[in-house]
C-alpha positions as CSV (number, residue, x, y, z in Angstrom):
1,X,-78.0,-30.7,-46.1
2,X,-76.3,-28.2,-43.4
3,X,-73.2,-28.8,-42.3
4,X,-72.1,-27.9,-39.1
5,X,-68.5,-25.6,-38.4
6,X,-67.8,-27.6,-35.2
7,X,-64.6,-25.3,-35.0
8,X,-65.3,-22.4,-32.5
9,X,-65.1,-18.8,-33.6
10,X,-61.9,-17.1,-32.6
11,X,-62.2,-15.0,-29.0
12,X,-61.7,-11.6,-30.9
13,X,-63.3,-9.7,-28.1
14,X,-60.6,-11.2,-25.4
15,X,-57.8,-10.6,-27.8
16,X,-58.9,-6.7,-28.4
17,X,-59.6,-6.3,-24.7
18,X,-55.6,-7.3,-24.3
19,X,-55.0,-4.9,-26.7
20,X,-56.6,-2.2,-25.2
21,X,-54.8,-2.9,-22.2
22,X,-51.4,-3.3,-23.2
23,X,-52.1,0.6,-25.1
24,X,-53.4,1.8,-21.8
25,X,-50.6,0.7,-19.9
26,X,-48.4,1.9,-22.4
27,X,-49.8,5.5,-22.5
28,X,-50.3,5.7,-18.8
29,X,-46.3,4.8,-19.5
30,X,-45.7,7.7,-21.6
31,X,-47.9,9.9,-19.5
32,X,-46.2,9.1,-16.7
33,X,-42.7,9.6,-18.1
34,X,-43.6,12.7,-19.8
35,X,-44.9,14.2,-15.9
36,X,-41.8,12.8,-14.1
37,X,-39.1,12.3,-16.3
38,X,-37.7,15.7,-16.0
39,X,-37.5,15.1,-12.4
40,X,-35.6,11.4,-12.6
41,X,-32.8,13.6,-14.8
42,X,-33.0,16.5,-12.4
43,X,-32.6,14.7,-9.3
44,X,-28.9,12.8,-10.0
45,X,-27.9,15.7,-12.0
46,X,-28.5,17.8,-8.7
47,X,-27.1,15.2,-6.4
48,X,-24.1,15.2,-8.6
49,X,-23.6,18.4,-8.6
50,X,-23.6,18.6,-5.1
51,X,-20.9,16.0,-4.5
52,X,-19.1,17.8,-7.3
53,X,-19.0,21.1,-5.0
54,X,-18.1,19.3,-1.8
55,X,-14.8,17.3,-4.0
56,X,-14.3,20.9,-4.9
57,X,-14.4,22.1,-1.2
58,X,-11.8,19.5,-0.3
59,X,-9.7,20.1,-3.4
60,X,-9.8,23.6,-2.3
61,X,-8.8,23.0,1.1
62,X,-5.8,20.5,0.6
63,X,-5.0,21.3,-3.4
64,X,-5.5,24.8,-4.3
65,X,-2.7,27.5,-3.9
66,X,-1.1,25.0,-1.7
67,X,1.1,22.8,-3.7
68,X,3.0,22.6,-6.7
69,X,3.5,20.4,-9.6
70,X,6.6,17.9,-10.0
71,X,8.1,20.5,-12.3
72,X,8.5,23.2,-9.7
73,X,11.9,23.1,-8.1
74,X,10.3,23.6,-5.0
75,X,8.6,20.2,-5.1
76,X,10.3,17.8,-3.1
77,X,10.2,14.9,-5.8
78,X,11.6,17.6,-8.5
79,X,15.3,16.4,-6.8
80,X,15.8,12.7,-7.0
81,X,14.7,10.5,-4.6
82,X,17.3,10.4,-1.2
83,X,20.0,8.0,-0.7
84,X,19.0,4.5,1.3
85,X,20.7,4.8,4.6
86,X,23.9,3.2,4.5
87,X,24.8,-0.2,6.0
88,X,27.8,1.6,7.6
89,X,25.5,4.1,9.2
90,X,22.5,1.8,10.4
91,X,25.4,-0.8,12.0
92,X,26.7,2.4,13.8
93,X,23.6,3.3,15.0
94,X,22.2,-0.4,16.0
95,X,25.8,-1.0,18.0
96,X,25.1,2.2,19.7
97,X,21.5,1.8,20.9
98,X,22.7,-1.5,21.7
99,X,25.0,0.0,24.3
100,X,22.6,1.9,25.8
101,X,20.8,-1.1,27.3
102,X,23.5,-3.6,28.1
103,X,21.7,-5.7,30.3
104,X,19.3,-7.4,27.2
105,X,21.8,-6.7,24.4
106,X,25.5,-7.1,25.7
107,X,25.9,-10.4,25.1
108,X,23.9,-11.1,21.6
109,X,25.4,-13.0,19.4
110,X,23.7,-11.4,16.3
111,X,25.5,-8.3,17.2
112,X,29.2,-9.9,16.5
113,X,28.5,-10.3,12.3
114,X,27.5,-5.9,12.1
115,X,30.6,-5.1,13.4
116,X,32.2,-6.8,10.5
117,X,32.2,-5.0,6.9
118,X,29.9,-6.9,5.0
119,X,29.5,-4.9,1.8
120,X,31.3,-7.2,-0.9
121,X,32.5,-5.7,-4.3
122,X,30.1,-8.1,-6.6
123,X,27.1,-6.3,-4.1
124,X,28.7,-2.6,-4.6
125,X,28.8,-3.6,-9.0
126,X,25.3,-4.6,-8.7
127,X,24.2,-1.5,-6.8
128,X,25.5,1.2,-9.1
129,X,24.2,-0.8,-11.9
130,X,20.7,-0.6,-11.1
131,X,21.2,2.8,-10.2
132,X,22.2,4.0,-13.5
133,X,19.2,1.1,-15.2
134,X,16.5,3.5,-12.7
135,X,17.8,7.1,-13.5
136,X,15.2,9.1,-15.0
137,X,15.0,11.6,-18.2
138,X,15.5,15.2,-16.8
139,X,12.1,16.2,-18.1
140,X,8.5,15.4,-18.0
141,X,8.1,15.9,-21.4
142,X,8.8,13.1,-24.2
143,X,11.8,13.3,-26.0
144,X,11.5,14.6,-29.3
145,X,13.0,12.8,-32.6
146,X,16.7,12.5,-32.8
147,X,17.2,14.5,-29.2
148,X,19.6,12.6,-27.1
149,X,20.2,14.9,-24.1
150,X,16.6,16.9,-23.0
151,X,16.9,19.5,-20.6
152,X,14.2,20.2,-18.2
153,X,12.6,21.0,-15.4
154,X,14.0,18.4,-12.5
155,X,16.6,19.0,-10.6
156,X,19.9,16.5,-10.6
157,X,20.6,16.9,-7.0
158,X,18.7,14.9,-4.3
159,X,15.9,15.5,-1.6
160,X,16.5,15.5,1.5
161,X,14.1,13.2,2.6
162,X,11.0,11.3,2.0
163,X,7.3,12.9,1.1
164,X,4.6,10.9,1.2
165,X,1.9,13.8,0.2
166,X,2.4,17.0,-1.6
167,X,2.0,16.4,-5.5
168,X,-0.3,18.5,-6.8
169,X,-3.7,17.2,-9.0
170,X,-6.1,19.4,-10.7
171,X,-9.6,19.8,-9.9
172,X,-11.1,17.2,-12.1
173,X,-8.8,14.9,-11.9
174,X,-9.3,15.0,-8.0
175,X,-12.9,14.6,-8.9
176,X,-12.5,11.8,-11.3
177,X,-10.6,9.6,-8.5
178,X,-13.6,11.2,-6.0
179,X,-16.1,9.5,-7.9
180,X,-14.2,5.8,-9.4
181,X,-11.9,5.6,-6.5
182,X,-13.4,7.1,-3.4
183,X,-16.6,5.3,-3.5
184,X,-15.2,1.9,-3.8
185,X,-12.8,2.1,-0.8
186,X,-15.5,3.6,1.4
187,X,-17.7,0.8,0.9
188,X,-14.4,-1.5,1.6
189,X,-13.5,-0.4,5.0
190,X,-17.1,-0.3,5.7
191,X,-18.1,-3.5,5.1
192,X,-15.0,-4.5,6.5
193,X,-15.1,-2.5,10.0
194,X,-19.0,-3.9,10.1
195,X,-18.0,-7.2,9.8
196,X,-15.1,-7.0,12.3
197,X,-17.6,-5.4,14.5
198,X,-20.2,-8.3,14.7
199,X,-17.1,-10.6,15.5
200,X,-16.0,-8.7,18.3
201,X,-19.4,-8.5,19.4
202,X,-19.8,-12.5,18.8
203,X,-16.1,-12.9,20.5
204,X,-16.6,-10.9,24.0
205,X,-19.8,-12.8,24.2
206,X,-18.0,-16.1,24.2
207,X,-20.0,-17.4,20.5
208,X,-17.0,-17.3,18.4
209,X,-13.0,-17.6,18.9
210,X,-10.6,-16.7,17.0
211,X,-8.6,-19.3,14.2
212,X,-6.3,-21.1,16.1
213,X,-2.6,-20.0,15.3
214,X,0.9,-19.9,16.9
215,X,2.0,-15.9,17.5
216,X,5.6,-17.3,16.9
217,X,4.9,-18.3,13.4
218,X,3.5,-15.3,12.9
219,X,5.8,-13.4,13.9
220,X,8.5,-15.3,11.5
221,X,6.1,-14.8,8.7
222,X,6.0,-11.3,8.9
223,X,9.7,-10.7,9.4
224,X,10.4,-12.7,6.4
225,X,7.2,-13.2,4.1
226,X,7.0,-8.9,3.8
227,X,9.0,-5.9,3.8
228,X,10.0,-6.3,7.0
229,X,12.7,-8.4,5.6
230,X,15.2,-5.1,5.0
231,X,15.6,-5.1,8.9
232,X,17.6,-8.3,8.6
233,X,21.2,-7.5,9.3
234,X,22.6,-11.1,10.8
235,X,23.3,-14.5,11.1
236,X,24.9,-16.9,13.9
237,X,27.8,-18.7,12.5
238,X,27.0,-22.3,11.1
239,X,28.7,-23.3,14.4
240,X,26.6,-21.4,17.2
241,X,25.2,-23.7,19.8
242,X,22.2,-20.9,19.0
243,X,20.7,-22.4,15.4
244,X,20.4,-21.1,12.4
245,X,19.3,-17.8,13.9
246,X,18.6,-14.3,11.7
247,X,18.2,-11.0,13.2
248,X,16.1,-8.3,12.6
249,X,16.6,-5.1,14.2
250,X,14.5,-1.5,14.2
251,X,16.8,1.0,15.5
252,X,15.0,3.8,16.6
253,X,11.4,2.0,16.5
254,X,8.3,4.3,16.6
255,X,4.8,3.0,18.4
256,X,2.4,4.5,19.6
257,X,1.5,3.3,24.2
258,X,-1.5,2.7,25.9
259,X,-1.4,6.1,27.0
260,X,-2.0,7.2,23.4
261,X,1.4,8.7,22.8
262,X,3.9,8.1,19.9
263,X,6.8,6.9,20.7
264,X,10.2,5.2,19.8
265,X,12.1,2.6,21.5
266,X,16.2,3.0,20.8
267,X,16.5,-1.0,19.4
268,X,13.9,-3.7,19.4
269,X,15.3,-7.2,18.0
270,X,13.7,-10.1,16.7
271,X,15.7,-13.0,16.3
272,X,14.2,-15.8,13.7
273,X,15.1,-19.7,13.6
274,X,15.3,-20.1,10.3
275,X,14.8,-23.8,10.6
276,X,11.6,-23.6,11.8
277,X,10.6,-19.8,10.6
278,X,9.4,-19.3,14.3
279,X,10.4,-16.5,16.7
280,X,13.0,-17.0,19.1
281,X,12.5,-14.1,20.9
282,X,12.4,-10.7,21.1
283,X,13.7,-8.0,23.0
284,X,12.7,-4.2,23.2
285,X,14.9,-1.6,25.3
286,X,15.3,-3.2,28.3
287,X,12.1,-6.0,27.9
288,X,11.9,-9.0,26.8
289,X,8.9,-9.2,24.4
290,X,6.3,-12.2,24.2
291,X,5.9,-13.6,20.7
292,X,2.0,-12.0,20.9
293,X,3.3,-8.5,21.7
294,X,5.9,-8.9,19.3
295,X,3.1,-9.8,16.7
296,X,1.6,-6.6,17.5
297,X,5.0,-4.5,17.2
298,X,6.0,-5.9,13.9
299,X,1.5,-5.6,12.2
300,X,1.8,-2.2,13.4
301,X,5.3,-1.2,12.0
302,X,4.4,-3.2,9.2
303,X,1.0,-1.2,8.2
304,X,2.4,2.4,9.2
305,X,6.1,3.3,9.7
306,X,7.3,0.9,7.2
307,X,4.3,0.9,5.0
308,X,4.7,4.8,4.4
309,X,8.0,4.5,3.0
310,X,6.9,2.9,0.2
311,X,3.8,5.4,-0.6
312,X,6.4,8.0,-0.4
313,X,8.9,6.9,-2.5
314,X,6.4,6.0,-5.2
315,X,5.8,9.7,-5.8
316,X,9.7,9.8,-7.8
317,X,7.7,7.0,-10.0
318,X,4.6,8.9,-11.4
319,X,3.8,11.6,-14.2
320,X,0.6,13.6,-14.0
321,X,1.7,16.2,-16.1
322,X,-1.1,16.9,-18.8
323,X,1.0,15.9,-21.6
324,X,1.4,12.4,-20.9
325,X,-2.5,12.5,-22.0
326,X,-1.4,11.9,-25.4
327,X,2.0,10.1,-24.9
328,X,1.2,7.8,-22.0
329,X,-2.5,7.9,-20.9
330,X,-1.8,4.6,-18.8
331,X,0.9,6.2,-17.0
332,X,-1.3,9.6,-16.6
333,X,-4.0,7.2,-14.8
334,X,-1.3,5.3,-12.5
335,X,0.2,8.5,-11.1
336,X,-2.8,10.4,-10.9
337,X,-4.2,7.2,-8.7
338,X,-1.0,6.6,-7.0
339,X,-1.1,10.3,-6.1
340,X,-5.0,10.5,-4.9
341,X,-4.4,7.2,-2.3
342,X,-1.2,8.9,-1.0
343,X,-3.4,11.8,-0.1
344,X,-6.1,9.1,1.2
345,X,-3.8,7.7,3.6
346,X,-1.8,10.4,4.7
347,X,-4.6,13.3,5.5
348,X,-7.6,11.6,5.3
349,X,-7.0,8.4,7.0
350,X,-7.3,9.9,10.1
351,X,-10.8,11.5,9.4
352,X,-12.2,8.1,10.4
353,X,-11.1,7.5,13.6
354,X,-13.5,9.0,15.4
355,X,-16.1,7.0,13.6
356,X,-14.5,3.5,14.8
357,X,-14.3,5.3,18.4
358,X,-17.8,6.2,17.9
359,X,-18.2,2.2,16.9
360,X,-16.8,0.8,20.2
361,X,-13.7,-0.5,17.9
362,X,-10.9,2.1,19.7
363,X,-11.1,3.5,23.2
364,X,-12.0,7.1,22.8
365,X,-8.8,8.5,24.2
366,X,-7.0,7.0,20.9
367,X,-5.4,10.0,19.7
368,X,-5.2,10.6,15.9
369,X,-1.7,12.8,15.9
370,X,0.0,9.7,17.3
371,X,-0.2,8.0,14.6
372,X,0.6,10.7,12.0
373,X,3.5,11.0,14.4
374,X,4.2,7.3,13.5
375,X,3.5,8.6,9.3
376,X,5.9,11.6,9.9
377,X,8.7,9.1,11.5
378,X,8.6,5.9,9.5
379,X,9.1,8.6,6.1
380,X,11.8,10.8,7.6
381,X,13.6,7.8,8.7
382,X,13.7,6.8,4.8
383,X,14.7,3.4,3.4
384,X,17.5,1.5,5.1
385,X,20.2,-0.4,2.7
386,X,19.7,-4.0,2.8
387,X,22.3,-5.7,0.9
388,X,22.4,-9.1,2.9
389,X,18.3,-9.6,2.2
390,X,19.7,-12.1,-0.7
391,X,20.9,-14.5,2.1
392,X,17.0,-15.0,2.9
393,X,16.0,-16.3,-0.6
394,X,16.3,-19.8,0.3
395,X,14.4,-19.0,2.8
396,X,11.3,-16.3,2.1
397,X,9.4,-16.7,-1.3
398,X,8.8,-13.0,-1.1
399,X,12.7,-12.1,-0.7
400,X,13.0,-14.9,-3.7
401,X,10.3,-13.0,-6.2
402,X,11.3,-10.0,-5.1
403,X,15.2,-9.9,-5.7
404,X,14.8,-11.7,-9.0
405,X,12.4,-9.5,-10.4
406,X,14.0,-5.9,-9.4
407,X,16.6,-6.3,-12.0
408,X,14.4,-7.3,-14.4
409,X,12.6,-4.6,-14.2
410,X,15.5,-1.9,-14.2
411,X,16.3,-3.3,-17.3
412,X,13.1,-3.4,-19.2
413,X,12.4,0.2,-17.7
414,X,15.7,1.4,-19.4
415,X,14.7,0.3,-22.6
416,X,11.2,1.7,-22.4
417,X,12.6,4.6,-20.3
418,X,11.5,7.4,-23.2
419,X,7.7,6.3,-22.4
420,X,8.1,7.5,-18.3
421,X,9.7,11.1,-18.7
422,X,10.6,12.3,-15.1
423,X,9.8,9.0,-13.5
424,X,12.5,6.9,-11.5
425,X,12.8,3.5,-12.3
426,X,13.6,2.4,-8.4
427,X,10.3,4.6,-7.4
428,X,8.2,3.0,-10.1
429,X,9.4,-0.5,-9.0
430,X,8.3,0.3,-5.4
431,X,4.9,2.1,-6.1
432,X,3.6,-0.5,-7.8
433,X,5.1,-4.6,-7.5
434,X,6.3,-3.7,-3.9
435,X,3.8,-1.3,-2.6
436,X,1.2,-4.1,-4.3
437,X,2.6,-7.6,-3.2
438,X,3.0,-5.8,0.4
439,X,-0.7,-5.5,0.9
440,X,-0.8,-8.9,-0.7
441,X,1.4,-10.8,1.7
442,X,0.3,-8.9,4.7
443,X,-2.8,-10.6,4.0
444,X,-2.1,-13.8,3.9
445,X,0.4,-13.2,6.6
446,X,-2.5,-11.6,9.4
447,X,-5.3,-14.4,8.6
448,X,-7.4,-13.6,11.6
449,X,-7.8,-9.3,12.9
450,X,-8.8,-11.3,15.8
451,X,-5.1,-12.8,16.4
452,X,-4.0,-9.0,17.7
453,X,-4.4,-8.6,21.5
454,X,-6.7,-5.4,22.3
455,X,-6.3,-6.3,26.2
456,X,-2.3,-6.1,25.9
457,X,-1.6,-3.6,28.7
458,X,1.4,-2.2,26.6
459,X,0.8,-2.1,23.0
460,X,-3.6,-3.1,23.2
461,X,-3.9,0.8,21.0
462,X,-1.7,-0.4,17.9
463,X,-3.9,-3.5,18.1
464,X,-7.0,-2.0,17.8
465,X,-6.0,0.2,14.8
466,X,-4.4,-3.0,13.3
467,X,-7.6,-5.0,13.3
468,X,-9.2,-2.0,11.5
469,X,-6.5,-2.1,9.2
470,X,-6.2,-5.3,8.6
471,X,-10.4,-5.5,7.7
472,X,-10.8,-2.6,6.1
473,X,-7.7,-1.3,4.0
474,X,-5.4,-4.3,3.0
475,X,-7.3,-6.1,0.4
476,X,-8.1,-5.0,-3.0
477,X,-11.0,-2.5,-3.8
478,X,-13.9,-4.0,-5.4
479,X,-16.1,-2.6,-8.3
480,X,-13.0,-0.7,-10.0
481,X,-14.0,0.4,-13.7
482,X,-10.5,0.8,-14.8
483,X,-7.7,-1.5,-15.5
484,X,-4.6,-1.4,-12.5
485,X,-3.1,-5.1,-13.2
486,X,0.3,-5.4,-14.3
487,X,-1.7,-8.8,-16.1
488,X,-3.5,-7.7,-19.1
489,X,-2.0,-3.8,-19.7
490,X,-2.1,-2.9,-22.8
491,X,1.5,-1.8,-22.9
492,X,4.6,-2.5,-23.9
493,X,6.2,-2.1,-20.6
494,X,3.6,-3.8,-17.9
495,X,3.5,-7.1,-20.6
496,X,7.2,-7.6,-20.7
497,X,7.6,-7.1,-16.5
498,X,4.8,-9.6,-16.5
499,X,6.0,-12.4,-18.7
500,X,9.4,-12.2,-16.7
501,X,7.6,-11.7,-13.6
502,X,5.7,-14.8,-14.1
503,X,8.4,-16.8,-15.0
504,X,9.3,-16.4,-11.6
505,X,5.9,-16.7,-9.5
506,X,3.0,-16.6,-11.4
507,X,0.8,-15.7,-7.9
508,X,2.9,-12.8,-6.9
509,X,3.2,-11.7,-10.3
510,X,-0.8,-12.0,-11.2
511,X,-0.8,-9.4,-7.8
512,X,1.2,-7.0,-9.2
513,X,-0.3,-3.3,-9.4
514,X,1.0,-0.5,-11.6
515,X,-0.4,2.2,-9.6
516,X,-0.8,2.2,-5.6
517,X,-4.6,1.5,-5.4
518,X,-4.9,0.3,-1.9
């Protein structure tokens, strides 16, 4: 009897034709990697090197032999930061530029309350407290065990005046931010300019229009949502026929014309209903100012000649010094970042003008040394003393945030003050949560680039710069491989300032930077 295997034979042919063909694609693999692998390696490492040696040539240029490390005394941020101007001082000098143009200013209200002394006693307290909370250790080195008084290397007296750019950064450190920090923000203002671009493009030919929005709300958003806020000085009585009316005034106001030439106004005033957060209006000199014009003023002010202030200061609140490598490494990487974007925006910003010129963005006349004429007057003109800003807390969530948190922080900066040698605890505060929440609020503040008038007759330059802006440099830098969030440090410091901070506004507080980054 023969039985029949009805089950078929397995395909062994097939399977050790796969075979064959997996180990022929696998040594055509290996043959291929031995012929061009030298080559994949070769071709980064060379392309590396190459951007290596052109951050070198740039280092060179703007680093080398030219400046000098906090510890020198001829730093300017070896002295302590310079005094805030004092009320007294700015009230003189508003009341006196106010007389110079009698016609729009002699009978303002808001002018009555600065020729009053409003400094109060429980003000003066609190302003010499923080002061002493914010002074810093007299050396960059930490303080070794059981050594109460360190003497070192920075001076006790104070600097003259504000410096936005002149710490110095060794070579690889300059290369390090090159390669983690200077990528990122290229590709930021890039894709932001781009877009803005096709918008304009979409806008002149009639396909798209702008978000609809009210230039006077604007304009009371950014007087009192930003850090514009320490150009309030007044308030009309309870009684005035006015409103509830506060007044911001820039004495001695730099913009830049539509003739492309920097220049300063002797008073321009914006006076705010408080009611309804609106502008009331706005005068300039001897003009009255429309609320979009005024919108314009107060972007541009608040993205250059105010803006700088803050990057300066911020260089009292850093510590690159080697050592902190092993003492502070967090700190190290703040300052040496805070340090690198100074030098971003201060003598390289201007690089790329030519290329938005070149982009149809800015008229081609637009002259780069206006605006570091702007740069160079907003930091000379240093901080002005704002004692009255509390009066605006009911009425500004940033003001609010702001004021409670600053003491906060003085205090948990004295007790952690040992881990910051040479850095100033009023610097620190304004590198990082005001420098940070600025960009922040300017944001939401600006919603549309396309808000800003171009076409303005008088002010269409700082416009076209503030749309720029406003795309391309405001928000934060995307892709970062490090860690610049005051949420989730690993520190002692940052945590505590958080928790408190958070307490107080968890969105402003989860915006908080510890280095300036953008």
């Amino acid at each position: 009897i023969h039985v029949t295997n009805l089950t078929p034979p397995p395909k062994r042919g097939k399977v050790k034709g796969m075979s064959g063909q997996f180990a022929g694609a696998l040594g055509a693999l290996l043959d291929a990697t031995i012929r061009y692998g030298p080559y994949v390696v070769l071709c980064p490492t060379l392309l590396f090197l190459w951007y290596a040696w052109w951050v070198y040539k740039i280092w060179e240029e703007h680093f080398a032999g030219s400046r000098l490390s906090r510890r020198q005394i001829a730093s300017p941020s070896n002295r302590n930061p310079p005094d805030v101007k004092s009320l007294e001082s700015n009230r003189d000098r508003i009341l006196a530029s106010a007389r110079l143009h009698p016609e729009n200013f002699s009978t303002c209200e808001l002018l009555y309350p600065l020729k009053k002394n409003m400094t109060s006693e429980k003000r003066e307290a609190a302003r010499l407290e923080a002061r002493q909370k914010a002074k810093r250790l007299a050396s960059f080195r930490a303080p070794r065990l059981n050594e109460d008084v360190i003497k070192g290397s920075l001076a006790t007296d104070k600097a003259i005046e504000l410096d936005m750019d002149h710490v110095y950064v060794n070579y690889f450190d300059f290369l390090w931010a090159y390669c983690l920090i200077g990528p990122n923000a290229y590709l930021l203002w890039l894709w932001g300019v781009l877009s803005l671009w096709v918008r304009v493009k979409l806008h002149k030919m009639g396909l798209i229009r702008p978000k609809p929005f009210d230039p006077a709300e604007i304009v009371g958003k950014l007087c009192l949502e930003g850090t514009l806020a320490v150009h309030y000085y007044a308030r009309t009585d309870s009684d005035s026929e006015l409103g509830d009316i506060a007044g911001f005034f820039f004495q001695d106001f730099p913009y830049i014309d539509n003739n492309d030439m920097a220049r300063t106004c002797d008073l321009f005033a914006v006076d705010i209903d408080l009611k309804t957060k609106k502008m009331k209006k706005a005068k300039m000199d001897d003009d009255i100012i429309t609320a979009s014009e005024a919108l314009t003023l107060l972007w541009f002010n608040t993205i250059s000649g105010n803006h700088v202030k803050l990057h300066a200061l911020a260089n009292w609140g850093i510590n690159n010094e080697p050592d902190m490598r092993d003492h502070n490494p967090f700190l190290l990487q703040n300052s040496t970042v805070t340090v690198m974007y100074n030098f971003f925006g201060f003598t390289k910003f201007v690089d790329y003008i030519q290329t938005w010129k070149n982009w149809g963005l800015m008229v081609e006349t637009w002259n780069p040394n206006a605006l570091l004429g702007v740069f160079k007057h907003g930091i000379a003109d240093n901080i002005w003393a704002h004692p009255n800003i509390e009066e605006l807390i009911p009425h500004s969530s940033f003001v609010r945030f702001i004021c409670l948190l600053r003491p906060l922080f003085l205090s948990e900066f004295r007790k952690h003050r040992n881990q910051f040698p040479g850095v100033h605890g009023e610097a620190m505060f304004v590198g990082t949560v005001l420098h940070s929440l600025d960009h922040t609020i300017m944001d939401v503040n600006l919603e549309d680039p396309l808000w800003l008038d171009v076409d303005c007759p008088k002010f269409g330059r700082m416009a076209e710069l503030g749309r720029i802006v406003k795309v391309g440099f405001v928000h934060d830098l995307p892709g970062l491989m490090f860690h610049k969030r005051f949420k989730g440090a690993k520190h002692p410091f940052y945590e505590s300032v958080y928790k408190k901070a958070a307490k107080i506004d968890r969105w402003f507080a989860d915006n908080m930077d510890t280095c300036i980054i953008k």
